[in-house]
C-alpha positions as a printed NumPy array, in Angstrom:
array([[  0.   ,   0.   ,   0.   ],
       [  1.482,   3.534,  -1.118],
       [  1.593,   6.145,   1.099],
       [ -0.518,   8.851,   0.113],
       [  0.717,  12.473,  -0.449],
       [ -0.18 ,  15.637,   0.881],
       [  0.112,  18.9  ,  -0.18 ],
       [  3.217,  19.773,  -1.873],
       [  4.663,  19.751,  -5.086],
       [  4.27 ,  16.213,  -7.684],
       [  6.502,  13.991,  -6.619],
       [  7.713,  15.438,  -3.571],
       [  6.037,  13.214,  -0.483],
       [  4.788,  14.958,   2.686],
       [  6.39 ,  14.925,   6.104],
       [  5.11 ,  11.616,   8.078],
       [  3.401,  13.081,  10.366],
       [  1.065,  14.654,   7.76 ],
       [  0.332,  11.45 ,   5.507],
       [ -2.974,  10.586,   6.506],
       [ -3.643,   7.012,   7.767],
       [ -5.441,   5.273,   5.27 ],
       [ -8.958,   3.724,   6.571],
       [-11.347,   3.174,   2.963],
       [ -9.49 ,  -0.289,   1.829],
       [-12.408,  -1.325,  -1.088],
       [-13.276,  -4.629,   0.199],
       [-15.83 ,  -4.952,  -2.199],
       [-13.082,  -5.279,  -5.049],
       [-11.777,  -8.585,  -2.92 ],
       [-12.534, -11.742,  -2.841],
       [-12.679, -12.827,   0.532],
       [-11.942, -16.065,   2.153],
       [-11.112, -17.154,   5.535],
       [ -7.814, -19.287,   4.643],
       [ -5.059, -18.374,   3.03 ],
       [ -0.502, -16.934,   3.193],
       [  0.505, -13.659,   3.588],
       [  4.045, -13.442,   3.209],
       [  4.497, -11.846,   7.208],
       [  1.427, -12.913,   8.639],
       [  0.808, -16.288,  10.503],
       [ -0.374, -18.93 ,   8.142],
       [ -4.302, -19.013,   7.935],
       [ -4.506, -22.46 ,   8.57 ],
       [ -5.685, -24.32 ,  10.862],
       [ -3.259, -25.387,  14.113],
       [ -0.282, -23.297,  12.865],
       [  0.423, -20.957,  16.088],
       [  3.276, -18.212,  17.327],
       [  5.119, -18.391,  21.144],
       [  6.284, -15.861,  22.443],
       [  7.465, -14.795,  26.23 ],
       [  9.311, -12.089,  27.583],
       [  9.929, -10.503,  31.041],
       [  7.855,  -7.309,  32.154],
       [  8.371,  -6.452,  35.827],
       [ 10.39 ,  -9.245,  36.989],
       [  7.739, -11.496,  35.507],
       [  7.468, -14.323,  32.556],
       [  5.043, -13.008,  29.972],
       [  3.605, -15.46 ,  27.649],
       [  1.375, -15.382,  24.423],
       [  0.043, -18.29 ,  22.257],
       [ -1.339, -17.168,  19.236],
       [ -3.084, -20.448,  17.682],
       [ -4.997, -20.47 ,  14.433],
       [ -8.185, -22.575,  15.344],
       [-10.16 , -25.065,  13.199],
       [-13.058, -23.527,  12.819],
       [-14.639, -20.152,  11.303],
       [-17.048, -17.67 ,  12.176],
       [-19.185, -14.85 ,   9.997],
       [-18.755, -11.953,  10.591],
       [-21.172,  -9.039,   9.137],
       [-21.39 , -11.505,   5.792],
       [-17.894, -12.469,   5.935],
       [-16.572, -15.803,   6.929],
       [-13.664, -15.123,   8.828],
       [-10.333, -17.155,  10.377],
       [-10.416, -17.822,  13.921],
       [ -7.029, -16.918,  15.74 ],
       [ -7.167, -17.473,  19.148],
       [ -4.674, -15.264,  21.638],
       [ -4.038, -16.323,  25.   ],
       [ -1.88 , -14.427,  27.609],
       [ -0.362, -15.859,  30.877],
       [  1.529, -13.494,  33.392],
       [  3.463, -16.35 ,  35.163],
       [  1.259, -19.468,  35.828],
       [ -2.217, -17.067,  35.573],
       [ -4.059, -16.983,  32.663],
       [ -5.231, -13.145,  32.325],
       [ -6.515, -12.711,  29.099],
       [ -8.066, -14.404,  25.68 ],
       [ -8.978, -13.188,  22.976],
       [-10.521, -14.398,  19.61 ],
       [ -9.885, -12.635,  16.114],
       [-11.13 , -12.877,  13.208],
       [ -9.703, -12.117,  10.16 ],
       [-10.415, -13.278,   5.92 ],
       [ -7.737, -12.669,   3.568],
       [ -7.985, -11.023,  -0.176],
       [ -7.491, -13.298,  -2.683],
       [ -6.136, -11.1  ,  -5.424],
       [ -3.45 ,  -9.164,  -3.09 ],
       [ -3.056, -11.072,   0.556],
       [ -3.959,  -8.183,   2.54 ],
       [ -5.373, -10.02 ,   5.646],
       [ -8.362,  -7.666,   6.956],
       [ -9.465,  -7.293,  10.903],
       [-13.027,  -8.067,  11.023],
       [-12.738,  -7.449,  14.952],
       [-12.302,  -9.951,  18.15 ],
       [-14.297, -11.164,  21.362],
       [-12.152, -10.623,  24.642],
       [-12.227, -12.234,  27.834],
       [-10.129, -10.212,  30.263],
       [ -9.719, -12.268,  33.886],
       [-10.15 , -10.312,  36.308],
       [-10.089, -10.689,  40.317],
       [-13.579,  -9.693,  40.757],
       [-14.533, -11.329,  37.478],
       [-14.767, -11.658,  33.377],
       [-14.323,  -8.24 ,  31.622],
       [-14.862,  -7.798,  27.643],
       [-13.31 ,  -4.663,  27.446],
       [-11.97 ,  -3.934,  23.538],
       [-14.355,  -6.521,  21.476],
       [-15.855,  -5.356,  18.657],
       [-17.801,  -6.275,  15.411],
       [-17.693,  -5.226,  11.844],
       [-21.526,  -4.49 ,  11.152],
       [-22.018,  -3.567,  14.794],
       [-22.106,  -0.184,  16.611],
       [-20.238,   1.797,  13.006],
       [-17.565,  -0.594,  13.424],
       [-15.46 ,  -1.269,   9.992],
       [-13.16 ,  -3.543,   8.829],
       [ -9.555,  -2.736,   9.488],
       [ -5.959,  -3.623,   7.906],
       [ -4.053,  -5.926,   9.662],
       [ -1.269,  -6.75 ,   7.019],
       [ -1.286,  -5.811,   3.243],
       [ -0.412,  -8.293,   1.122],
       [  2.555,  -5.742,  -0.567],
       [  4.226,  -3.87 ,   2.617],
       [  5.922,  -0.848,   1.823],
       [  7.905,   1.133,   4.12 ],
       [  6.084,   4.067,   5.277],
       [  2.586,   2.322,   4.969],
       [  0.307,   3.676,   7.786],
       [ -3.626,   2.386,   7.948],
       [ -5.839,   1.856,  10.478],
       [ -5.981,  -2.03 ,  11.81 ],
       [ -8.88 ,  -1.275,  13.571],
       [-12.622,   1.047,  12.92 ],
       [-14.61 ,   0.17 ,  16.105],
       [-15.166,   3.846,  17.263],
       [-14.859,   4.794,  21.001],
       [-13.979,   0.709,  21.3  ],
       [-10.746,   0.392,  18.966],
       [ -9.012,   2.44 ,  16.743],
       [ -5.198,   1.037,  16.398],
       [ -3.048,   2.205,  13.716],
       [  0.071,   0.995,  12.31 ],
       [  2.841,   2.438,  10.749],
       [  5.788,   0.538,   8.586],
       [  9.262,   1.614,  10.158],
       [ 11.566,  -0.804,   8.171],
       [ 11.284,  -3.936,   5.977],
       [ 15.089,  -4.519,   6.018],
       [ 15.612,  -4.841,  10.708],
       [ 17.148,  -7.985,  11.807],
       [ 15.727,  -9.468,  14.825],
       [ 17.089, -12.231,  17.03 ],
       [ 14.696, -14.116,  19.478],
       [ 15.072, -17.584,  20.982],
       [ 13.703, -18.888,  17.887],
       [ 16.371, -17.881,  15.975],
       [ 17.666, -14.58 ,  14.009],
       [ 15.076, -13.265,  11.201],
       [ 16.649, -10.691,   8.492],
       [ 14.765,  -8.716,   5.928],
       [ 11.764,  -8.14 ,   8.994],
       [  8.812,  -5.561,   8.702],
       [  9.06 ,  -3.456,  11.943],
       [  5.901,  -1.961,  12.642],
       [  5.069,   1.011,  15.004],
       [  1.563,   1.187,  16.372],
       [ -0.682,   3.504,  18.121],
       [ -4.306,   4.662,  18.871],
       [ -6.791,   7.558,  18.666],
       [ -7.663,   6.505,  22.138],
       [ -4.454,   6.789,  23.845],
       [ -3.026,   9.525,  22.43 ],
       [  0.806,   9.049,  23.154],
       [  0.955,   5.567,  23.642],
       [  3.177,   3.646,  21.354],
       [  3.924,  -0.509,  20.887],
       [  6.531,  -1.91 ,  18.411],
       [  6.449,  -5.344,  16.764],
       [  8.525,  -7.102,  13.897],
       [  7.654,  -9.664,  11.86 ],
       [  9.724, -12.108,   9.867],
       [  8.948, -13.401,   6.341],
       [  6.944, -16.846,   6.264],
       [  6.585, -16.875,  10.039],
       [  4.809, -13.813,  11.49 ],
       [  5.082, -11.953,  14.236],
       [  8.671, -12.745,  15.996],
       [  8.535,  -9.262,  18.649],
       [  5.821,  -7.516,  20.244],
       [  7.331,  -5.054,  22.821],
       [  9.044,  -7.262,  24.869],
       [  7.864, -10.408,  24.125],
       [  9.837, -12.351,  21.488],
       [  9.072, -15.457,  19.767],
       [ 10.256, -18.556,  21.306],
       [  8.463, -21.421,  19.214],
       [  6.39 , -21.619,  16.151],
       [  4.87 , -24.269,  13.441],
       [  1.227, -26.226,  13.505],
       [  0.401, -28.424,  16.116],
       [ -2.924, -30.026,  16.535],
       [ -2.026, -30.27 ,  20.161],
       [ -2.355, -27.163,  21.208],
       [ -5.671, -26.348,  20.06 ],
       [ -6.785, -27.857,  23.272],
       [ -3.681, -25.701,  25.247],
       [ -6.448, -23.956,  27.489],
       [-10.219, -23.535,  27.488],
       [-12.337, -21.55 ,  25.256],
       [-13.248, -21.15 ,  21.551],
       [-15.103, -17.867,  21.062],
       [-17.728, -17.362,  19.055],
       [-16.9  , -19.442,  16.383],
       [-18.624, -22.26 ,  13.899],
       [-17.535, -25.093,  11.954]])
């Protein structure tokens, strides 16, 4: 995706704080399906799944992002189920299901938004989940099929819910995690109209995903039937 120009002269591209982050992406030209590769996104298949851990405050972080078996529809679109799952040592403190389809004629993978369970001492909390279809909400970007560096779009259009952005720092960063060192990555900065301010950087490697997200980094990766029973819960989903 091109990064748009404003103002100016013909040729000459504005400053980057004054490109405008893209949010119309034409779905209607796309043929959408809920399975399919994009060339730094995890495989849409089912069982394939990213590990990652890291340390934040003297404790072990860890997120399982798991591609599940089934699908779900979502405003007309059937959609990929990817399951996240978040421990903070031994405690499970968050899950969350995404759904997301995939253009056949360019691999952009589209957000069609998540359910979120958020465990809580006093209880289950959905705070973030949205719907395309429901309450405004749109379809976001979550990965064009073509990065460029400089891209900026919005991942999610779930107003007052979610409104992340991203913004493409690098396709050329070399990363090492426990999984090994990844070259040629896409480093991606992101942020939101809600939390003006607030920043979170993640890289992704070629044929794998995403390898760094802050400071977790991935630590194991493949598909693994196994884990689709890892912990409880399957969303919202169908077969």
């Amino acid at each position: 995706m091109a990064a748009a120009l404003v103002g100016g002269h013909p040729g000459q591209a504005a400053p980057a704080d004054e490109i405008p982050f893209t949010d119309q992406f034409f779905l209607e030209d796309c043929h959408l399906k809920s399975r399919g590769l994009n060339d730094y996104f995890i495989p849409l298949k089912p069982n394939c799944y990213l590990l990652l851990e890291g340390e934040d405050e003297g404790e072990t972080v860890t997120l399982l992002i798991f591609v599940l078996p089934h699908t779900k529809v979502v405003d007309g679109v059937r959609c990929a189920v990817v399951r996240e799952s978040e421990w903070a040592g031994d405690e499970l403190v968050e899950i969350s299901w995404n759904y997301f389809s995939i253009c056949r004629d360019t691999d952009s993978i589209f957000y069609h938004g998540e359910d979120v369970d958020i465990f809580e001492d006093d209880g289950v909390v959905h705070d973030g989940a949205w719907l395309a279809g429901q309450n405004g909400a749109l379809p976001g970007l979550i990965m064009p099929g073509h990065p460029l560096n400089g891209s900026r779009y919005y991942q999610e259009i779930a107003p007052g819910v979610a409104l992340d952005k991203a913004e493409h720092t690098s396709n050329t960063a070399t990363v090492e995690t426990p999984a090994g060192v990844f070259e040629n990555c896409l480093t991606v900065v992101e942020t939101t109209d809600l939390e003006p301010g607030h920043e979170s950087h993640k890289a992704y490697a070629r044929g794998v995903g995403l390898i760094q997200d802050g400071v977790l980094k991935l630590v194991d990766y493949g598909c693994n039937p196994r884990l689709r029973d890892f912990e409880p819960g399957d969303g919202g989903g169908e077969e």
